[in-house]
mmCIF file of the N, C-alpha and C atoms, coordinates in Angstrom:
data_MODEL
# 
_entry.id   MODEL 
# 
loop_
_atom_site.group_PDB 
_atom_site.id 
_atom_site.type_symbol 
_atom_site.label_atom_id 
_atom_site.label_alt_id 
_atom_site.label_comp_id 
_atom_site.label_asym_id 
_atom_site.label_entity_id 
_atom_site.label_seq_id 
_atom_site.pdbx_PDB_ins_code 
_atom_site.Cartn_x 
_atom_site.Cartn_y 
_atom_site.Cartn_z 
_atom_site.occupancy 
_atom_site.B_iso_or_equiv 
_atom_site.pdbx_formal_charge 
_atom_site.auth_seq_id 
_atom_site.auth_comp_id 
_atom_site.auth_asym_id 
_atom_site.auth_atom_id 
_atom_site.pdbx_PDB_model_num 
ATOM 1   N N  . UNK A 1 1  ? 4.520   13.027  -24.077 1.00 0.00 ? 1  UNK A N  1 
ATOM 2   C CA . UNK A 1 1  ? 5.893   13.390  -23.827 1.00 0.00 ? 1  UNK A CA 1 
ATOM 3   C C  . UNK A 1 1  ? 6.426   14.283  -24.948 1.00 0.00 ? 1  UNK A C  1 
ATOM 4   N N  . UNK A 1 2  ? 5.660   14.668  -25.778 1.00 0.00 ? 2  UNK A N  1 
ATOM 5   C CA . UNK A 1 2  ? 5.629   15.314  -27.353 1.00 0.00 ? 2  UNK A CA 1 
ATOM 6   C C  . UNK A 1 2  ? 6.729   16.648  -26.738 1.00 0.00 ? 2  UNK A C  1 
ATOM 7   N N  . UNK A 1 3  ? 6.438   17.540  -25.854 1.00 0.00 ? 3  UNK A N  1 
ATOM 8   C CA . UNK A 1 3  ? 6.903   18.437  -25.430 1.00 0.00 ? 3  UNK A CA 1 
ATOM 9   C C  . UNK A 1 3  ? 7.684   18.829  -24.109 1.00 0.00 ? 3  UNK A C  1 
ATOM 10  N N  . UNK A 1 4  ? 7.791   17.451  -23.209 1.00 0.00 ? 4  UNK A N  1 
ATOM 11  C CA . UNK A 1 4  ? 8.635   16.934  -22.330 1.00 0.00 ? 4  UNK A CA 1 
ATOM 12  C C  . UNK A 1 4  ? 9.937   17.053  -22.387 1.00 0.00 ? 4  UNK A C  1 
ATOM 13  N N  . UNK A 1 5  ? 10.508  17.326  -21.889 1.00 0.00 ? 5  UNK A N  1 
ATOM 14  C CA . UNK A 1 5  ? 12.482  17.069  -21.806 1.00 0.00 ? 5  UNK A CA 1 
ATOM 15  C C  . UNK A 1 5  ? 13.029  16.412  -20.093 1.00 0.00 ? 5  UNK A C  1 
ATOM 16  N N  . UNK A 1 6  ? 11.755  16.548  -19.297 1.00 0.00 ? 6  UNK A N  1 
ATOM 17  C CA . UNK A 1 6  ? 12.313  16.076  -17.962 1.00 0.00 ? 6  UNK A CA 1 
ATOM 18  C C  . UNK A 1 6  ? 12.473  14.631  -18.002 1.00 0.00 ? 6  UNK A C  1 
ATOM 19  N N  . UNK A 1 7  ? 11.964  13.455  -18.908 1.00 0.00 ? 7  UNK A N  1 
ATOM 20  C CA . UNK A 1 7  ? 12.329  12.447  -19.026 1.00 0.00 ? 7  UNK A CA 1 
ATOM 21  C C  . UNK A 1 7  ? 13.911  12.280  -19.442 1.00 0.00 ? 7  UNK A C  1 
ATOM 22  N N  . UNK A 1 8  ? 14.504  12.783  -19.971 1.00 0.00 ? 8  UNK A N  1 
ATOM 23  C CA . UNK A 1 8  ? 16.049  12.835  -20.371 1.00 0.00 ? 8  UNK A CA 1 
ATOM 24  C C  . UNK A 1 8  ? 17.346  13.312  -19.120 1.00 0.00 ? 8  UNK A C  1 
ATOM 25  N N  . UNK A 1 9  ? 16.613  13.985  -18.064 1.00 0.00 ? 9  UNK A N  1 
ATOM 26  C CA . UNK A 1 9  ? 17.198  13.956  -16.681 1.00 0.00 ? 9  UNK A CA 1 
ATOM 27  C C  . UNK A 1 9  ? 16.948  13.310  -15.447 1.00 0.00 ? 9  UNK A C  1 
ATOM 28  N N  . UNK A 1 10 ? 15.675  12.781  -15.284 1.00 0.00 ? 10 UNK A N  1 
ATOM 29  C CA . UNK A 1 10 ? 15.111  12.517  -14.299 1.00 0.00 ? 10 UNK A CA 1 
ATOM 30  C C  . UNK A 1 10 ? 14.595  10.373  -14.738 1.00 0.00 ? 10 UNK A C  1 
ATOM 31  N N  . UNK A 1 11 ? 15.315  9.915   -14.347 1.00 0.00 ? 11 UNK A N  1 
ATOM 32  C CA . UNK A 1 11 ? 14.866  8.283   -14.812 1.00 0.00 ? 11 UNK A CA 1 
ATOM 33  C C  . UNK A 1 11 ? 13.840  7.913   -14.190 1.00 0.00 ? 11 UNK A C  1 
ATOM 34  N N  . UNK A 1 12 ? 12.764  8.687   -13.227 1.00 0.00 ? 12 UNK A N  1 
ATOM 35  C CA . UNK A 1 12 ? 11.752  7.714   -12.623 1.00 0.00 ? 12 UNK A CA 1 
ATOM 36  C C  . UNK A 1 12 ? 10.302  8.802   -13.316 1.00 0.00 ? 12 UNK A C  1 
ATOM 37  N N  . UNK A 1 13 ? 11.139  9.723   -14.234 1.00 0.00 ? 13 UNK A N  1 
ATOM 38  C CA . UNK A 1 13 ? 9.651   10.125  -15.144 1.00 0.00 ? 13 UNK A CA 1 
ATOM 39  C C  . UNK A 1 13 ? 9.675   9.071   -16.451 1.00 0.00 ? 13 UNK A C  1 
ATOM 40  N N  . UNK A 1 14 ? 11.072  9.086   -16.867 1.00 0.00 ? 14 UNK A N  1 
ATOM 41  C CA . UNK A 1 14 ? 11.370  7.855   -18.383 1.00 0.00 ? 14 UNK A CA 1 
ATOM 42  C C  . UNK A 1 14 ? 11.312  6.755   -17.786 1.00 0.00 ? 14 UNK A C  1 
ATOM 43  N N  . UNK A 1 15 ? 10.805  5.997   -16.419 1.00 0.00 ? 15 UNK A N  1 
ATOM 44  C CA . UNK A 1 15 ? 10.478  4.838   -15.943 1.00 0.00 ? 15 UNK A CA 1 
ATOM 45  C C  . UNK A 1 15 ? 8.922   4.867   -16.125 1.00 0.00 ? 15 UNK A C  1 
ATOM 46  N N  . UNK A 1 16 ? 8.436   6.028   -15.461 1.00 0.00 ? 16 UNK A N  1 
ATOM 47  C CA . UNK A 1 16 ? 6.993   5.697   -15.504 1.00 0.00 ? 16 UNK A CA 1 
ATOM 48  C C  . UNK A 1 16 ? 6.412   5.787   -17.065 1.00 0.00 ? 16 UNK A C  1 
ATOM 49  N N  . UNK A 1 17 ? 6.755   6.364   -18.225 1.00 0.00 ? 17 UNK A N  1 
ATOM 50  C CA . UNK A 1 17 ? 6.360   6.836   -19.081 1.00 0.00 ? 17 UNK A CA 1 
ATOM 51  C C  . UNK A 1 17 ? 6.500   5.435   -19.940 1.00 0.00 ? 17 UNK A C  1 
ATOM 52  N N  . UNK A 1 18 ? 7.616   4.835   -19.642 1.00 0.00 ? 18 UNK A N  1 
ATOM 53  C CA . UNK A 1 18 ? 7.262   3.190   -20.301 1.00 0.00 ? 18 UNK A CA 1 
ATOM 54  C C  . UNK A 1 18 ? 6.764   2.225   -20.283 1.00 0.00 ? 18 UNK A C  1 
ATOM 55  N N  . UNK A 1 19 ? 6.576   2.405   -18.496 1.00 0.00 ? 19 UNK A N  1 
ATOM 56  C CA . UNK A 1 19 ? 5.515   1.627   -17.932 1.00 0.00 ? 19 UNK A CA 1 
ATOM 57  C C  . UNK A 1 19 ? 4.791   1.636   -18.235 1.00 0.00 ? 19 UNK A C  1 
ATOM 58  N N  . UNK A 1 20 ? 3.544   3.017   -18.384 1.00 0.00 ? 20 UNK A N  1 
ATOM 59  C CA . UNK A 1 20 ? 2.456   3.021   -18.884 1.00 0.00 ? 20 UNK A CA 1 
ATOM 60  C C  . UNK A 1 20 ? 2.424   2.703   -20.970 1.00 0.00 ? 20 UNK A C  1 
ATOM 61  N N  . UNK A 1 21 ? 3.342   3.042   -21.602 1.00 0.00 ? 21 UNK A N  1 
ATOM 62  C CA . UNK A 1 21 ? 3.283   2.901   -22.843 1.00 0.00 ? 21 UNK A CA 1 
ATOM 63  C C  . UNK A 1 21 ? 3.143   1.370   -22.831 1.00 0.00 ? 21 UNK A C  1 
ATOM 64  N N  . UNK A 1 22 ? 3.874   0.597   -21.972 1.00 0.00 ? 22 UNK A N  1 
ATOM 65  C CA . UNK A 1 22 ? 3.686   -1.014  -21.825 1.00 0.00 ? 22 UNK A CA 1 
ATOM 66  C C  . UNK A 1 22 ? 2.729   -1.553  -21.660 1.00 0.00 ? 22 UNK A C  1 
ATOM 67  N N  . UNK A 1 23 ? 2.064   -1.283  -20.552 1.00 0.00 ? 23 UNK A N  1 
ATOM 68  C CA . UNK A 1 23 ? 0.435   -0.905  -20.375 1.00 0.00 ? 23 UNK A CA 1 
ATOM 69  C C  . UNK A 1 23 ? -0.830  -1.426  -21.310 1.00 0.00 ? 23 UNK A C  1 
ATOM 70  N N  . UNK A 1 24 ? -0.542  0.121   -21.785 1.00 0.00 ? 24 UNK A N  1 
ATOM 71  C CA . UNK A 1 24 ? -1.153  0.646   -22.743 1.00 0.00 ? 24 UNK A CA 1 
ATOM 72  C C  . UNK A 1 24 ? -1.185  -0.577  -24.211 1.00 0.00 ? 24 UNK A C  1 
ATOM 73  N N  . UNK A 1 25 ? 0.088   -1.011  -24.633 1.00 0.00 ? 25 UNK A N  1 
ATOM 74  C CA . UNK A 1 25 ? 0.326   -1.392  -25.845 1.00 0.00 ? 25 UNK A CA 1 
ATOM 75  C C  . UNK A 1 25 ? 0.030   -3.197  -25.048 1.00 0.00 ? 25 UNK A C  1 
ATOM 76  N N  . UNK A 1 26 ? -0.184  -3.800  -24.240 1.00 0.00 ? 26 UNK A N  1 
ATOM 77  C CA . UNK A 1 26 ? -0.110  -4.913  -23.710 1.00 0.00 ? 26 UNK A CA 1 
ATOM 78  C C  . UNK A 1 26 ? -1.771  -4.874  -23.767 1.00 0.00 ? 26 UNK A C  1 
ATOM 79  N N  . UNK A 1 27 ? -2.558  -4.448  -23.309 1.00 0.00 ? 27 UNK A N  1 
ATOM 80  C CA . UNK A 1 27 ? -3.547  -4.008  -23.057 1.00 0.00 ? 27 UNK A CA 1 
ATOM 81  C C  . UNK A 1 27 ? -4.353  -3.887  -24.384 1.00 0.00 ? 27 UNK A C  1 
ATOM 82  N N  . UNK A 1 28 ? -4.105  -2.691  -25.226 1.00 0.00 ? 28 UNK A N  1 
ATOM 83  C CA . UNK A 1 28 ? -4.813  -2.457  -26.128 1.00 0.00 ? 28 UNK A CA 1 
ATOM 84  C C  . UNK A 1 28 ? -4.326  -1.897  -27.252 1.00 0.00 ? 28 UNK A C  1 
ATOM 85  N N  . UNK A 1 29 ? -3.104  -2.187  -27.344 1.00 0.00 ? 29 UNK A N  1 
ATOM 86  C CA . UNK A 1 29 ? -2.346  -2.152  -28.789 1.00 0.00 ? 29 UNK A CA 1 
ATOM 87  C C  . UNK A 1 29 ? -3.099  -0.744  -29.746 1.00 0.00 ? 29 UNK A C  1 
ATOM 88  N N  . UNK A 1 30 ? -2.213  -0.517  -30.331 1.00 0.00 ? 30 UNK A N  1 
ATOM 89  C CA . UNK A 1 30 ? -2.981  0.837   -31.371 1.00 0.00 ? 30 UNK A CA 1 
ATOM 90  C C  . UNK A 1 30 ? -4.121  0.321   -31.976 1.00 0.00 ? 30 UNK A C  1 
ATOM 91  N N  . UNK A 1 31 ? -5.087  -1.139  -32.305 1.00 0.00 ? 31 UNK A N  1 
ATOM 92  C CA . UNK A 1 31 ? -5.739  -1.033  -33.173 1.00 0.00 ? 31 UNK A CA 1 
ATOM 93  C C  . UNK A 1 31 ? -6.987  -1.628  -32.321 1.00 0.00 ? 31 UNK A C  1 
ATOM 94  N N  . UNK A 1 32 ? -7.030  -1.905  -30.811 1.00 0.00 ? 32 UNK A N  1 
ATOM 95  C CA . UNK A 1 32 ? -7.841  -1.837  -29.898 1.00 0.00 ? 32 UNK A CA 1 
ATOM 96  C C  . UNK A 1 32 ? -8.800  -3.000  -30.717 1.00 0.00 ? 32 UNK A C  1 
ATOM 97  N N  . UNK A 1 33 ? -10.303 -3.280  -29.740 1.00 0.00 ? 33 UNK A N  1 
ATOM 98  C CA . UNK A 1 33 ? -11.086 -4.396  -29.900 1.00 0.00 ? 33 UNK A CA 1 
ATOM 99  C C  . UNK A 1 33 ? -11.561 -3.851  -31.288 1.00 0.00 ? 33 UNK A C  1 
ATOM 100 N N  . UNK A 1 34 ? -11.538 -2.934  -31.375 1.00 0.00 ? 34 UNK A N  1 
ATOM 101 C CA . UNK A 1 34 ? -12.175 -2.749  -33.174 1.00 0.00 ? 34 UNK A CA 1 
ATOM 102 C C  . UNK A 1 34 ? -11.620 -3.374  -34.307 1.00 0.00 ? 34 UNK A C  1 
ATOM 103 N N  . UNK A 1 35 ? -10.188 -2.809  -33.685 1.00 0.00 ? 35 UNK A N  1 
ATOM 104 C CA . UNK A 1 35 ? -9.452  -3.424  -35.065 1.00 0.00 ? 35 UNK A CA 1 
ATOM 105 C C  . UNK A 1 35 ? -9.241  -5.323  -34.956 1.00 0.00 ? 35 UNK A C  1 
ATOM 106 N N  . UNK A 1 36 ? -9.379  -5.434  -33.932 1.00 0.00 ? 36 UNK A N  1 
ATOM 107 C CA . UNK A 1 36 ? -9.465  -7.103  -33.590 1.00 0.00 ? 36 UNK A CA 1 
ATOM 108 C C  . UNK A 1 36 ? -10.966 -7.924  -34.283 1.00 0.00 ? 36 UNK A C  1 
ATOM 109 N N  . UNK A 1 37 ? -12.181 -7.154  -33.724 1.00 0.00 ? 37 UNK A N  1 
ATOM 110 C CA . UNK A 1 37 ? -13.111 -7.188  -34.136 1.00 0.00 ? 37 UNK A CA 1 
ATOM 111 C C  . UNK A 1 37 ? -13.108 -7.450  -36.029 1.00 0.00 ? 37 UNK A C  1 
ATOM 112 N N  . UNK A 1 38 ? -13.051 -6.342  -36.353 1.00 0.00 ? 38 UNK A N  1 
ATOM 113 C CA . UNK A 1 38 ? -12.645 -6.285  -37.754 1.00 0.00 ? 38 UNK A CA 1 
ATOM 114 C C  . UNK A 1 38 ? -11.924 -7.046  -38.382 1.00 0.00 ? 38 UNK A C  1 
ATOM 115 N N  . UNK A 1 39 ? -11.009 -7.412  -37.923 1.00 0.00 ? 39 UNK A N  1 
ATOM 116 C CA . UNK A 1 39 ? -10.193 -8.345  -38.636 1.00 0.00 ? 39 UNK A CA 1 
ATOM 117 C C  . UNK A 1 39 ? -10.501 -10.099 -38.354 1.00 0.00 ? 39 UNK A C  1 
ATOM 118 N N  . UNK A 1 40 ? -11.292 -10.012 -37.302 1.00 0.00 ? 40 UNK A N  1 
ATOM 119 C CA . UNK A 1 40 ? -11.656 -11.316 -37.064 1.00 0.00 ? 40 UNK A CA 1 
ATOM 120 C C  . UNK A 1 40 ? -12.783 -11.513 -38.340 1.00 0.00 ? 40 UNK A C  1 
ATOM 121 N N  . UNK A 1 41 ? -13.694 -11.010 -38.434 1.00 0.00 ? 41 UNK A N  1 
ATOM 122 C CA . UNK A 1 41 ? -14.871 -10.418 -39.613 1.00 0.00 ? 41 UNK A CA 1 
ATOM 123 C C  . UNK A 1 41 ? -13.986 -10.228 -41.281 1.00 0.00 ? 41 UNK A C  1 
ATOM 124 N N  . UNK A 1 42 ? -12.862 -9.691  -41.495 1.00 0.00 ? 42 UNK A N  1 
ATOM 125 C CA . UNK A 1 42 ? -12.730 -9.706  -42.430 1.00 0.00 ? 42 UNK A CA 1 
ATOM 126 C C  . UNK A 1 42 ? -12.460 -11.180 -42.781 1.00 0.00 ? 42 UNK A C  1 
ATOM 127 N N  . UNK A 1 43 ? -11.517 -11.849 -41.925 1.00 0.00 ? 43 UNK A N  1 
ATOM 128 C CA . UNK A 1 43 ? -11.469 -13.095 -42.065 1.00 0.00 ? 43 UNK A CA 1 
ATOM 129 C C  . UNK A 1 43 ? -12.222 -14.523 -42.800 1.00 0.00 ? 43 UNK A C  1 
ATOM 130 N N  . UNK A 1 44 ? -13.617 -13.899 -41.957 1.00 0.00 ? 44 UNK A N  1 
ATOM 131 C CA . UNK A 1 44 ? -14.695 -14.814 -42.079 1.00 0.00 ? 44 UNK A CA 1 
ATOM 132 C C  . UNK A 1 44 ? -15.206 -14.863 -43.652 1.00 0.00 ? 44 UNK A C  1 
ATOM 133 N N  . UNK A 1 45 ? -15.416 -13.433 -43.540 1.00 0.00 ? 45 UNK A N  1 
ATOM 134 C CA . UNK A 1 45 ? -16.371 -12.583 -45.395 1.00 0.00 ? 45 UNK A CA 1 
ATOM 135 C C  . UNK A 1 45 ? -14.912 -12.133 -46.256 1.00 0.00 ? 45 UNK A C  1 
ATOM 136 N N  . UNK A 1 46 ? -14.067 -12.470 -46.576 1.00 0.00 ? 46 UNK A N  1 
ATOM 137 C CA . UNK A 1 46 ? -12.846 -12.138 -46.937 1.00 0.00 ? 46 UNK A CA 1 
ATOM 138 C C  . UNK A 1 46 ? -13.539 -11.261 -48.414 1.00 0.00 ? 46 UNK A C  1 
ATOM 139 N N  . UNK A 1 47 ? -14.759 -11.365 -48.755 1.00 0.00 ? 47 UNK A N  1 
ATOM 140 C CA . UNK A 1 47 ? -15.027 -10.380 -50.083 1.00 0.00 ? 47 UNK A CA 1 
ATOM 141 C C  . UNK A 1 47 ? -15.476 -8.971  -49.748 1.00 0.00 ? 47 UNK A C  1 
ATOM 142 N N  . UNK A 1 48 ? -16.288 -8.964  -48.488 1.00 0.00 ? 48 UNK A N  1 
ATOM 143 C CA . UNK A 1 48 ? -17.314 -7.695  -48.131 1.00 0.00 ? 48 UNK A CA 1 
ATOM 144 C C  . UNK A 1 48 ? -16.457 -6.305  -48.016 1.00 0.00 ? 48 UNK A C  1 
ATOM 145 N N  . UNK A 1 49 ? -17.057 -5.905  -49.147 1.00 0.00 ? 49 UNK A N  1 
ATOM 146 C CA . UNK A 1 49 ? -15.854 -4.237  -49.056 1.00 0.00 ? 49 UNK A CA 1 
ATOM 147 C C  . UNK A 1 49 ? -16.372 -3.561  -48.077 1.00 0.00 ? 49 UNK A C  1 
ATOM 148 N N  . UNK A 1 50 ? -17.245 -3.499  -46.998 1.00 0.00 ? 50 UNK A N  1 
ATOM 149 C CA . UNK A 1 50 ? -17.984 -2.755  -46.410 1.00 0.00 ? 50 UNK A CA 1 
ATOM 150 C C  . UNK A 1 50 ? -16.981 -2.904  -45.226 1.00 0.00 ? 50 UNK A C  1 
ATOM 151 N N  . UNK A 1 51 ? -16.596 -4.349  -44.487 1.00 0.00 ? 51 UNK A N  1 
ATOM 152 C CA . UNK A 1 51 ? -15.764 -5.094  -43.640 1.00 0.00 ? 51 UNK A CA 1 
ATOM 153 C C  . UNK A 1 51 ? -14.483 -4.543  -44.020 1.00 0.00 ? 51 UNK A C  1 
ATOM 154 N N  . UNK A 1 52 ? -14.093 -4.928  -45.565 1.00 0.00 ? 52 UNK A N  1 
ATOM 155 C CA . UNK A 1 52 ? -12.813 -4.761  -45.387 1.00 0.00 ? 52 UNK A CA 1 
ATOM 156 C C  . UNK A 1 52 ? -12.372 -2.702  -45.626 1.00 0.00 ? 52 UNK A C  1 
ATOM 157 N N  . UNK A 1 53 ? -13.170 -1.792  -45.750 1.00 0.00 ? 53 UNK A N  1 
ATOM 158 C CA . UNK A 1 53 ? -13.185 -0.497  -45.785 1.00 0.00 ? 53 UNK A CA 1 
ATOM 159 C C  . UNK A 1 53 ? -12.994 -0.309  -44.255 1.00 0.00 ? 53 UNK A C  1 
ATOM 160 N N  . UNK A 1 54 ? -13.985 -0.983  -43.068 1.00 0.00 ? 54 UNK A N  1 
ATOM 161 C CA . UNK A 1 54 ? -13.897 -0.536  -42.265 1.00 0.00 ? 54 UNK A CA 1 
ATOM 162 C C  . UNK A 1 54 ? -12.722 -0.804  -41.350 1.00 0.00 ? 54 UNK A C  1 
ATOM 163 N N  . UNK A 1 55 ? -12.191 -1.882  -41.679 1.00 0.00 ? 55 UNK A N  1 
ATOM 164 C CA . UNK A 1 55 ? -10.739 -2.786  -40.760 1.00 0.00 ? 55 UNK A CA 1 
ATOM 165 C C  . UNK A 1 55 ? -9.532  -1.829  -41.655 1.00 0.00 ? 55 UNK A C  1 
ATOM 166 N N  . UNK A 1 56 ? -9.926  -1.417  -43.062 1.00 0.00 ? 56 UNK A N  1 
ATOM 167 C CA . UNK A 1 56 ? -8.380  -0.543  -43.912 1.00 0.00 ? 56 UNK A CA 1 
ATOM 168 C C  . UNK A 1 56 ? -8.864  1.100   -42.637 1.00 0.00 ? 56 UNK A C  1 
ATOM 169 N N  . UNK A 1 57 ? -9.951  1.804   -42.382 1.00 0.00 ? 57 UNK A N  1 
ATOM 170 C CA . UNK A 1 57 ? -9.840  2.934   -41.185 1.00 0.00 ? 57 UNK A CA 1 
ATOM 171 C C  . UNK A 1 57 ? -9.371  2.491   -40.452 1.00 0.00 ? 57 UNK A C  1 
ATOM 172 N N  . UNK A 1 58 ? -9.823  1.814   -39.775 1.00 0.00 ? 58 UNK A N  1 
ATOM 173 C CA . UNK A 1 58 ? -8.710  1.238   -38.160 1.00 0.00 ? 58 UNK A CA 1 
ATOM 174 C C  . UNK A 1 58 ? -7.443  1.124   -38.449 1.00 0.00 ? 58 UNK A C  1 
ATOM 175 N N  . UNK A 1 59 ? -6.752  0.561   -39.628 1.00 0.00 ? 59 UNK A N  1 
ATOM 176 C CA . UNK A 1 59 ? -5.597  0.315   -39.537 1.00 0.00 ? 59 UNK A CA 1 
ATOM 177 C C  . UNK A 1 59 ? -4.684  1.402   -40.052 1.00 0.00 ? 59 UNK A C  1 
ATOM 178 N N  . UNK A 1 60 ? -5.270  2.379   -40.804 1.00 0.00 ? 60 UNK A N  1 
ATOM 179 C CA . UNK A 1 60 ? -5.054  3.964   -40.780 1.00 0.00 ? 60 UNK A CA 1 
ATOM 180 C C  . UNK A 1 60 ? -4.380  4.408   -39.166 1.00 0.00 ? 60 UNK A C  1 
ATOM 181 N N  . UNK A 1 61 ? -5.724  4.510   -38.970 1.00 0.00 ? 61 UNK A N  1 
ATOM 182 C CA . UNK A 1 61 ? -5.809  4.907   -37.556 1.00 0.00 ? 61 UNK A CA 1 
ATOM 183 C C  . UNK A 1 61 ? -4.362  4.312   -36.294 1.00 0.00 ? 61 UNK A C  1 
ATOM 184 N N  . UNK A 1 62 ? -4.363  3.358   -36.504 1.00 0.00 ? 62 UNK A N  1 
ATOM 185 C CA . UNK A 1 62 ? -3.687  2.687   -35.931 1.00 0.00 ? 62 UNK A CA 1 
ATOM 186 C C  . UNK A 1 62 ? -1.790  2.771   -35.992 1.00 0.00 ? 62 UNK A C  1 
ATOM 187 N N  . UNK A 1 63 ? -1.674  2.932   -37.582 1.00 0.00 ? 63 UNK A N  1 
ATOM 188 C CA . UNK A 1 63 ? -0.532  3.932   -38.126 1.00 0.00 ? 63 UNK A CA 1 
ATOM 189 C C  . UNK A 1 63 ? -0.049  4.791   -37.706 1.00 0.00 ? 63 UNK A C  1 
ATOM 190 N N  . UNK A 1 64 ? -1.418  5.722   -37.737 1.00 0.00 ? 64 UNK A N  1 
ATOM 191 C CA . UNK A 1 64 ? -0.562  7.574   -37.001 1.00 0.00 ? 64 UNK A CA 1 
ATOM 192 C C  . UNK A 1 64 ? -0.634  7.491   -35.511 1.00 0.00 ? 64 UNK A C  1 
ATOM 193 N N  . UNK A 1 65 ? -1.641  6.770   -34.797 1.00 0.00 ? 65 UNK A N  1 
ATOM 194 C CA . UNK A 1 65 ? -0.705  6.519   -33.488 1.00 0.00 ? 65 UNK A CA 1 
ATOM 195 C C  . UNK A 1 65 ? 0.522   6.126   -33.236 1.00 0.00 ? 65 UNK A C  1 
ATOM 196 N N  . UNK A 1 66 ? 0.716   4.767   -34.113 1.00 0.00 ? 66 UNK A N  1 
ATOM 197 C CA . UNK A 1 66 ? 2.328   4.581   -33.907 1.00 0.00 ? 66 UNK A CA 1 
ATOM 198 C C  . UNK A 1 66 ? 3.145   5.061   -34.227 1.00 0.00 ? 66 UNK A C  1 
ATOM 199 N N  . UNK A 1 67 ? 2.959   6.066   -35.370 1.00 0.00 ? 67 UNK A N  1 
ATOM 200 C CA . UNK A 1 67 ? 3.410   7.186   -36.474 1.00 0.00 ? 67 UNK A CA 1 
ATOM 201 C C  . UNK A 1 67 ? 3.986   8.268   -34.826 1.00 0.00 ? 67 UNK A C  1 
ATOM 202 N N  . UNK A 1 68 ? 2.902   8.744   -33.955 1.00 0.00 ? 68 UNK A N  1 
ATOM 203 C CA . UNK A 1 68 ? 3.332   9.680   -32.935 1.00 0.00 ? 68 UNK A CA 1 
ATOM 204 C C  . UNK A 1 68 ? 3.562   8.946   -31.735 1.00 0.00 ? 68 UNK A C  1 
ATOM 205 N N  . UNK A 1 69 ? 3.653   7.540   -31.712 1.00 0.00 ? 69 UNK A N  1 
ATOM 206 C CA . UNK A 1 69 ? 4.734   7.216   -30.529 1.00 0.00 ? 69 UNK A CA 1 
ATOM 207 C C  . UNK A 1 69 ? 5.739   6.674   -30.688 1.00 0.00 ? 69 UNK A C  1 
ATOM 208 N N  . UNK A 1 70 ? 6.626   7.018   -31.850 1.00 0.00 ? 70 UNK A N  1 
ATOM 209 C CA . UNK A 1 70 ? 7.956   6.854   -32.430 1.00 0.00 ? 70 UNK A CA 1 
ATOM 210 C C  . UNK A 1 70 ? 8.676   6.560   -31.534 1.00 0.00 ? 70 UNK A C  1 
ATOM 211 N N  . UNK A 1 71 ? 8.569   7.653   -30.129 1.00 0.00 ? 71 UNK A N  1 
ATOM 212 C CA . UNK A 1 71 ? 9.904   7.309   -28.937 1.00 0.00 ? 71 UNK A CA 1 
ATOM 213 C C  . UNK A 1 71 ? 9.893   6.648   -28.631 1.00 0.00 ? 71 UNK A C  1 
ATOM 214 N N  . UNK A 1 72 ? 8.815   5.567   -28.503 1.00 0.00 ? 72 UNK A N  1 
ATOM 215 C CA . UNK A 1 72 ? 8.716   4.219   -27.830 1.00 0.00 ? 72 UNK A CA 1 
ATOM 216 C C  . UNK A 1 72 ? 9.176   3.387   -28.748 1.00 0.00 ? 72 UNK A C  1 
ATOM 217 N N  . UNK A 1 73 ? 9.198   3.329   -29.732 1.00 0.00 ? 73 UNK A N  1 
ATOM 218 C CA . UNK A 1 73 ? 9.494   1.887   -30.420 1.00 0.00 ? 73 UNK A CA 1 
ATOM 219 C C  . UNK A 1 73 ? 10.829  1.697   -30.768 1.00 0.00 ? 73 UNK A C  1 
# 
């Protein structure tokens, strides 16, 4: 919707566009089975920098998505 404006006139494009962001974030949240994965694992080995390097990318990652779906939140 980065470059969209028909959501601001039309309510059944800013209906569907939340729907799916609902979806989407119900479903598989910005940090998806990886970052679940990972963090279940860091849990376990709470020392392994290898674990916890790879769960600090995901959660990078996971940032600038939510970082660019600002309109939603």
């Amino acid at each position: 919707m980065e470059n969209r404006k028909d959501y601001l006139k039309e309510p059944s494009v800013l209906l569907q566009a939340l729907d799916e962001y609902e979806a989407w974030k119900r479903t598989y949240g910005t940090d998806g089975n990886a970052g679940y994965y990972f963090w279940l694992r860091t849990q376990i080995d709470r020392n392994n920098p290898e674990l916890k390097a790879r769960f600090n990318k995901i959660e990078e990652f996971s940032r600038r998505l939510e970082n660019d779906i600002q309109f939603f939140i």
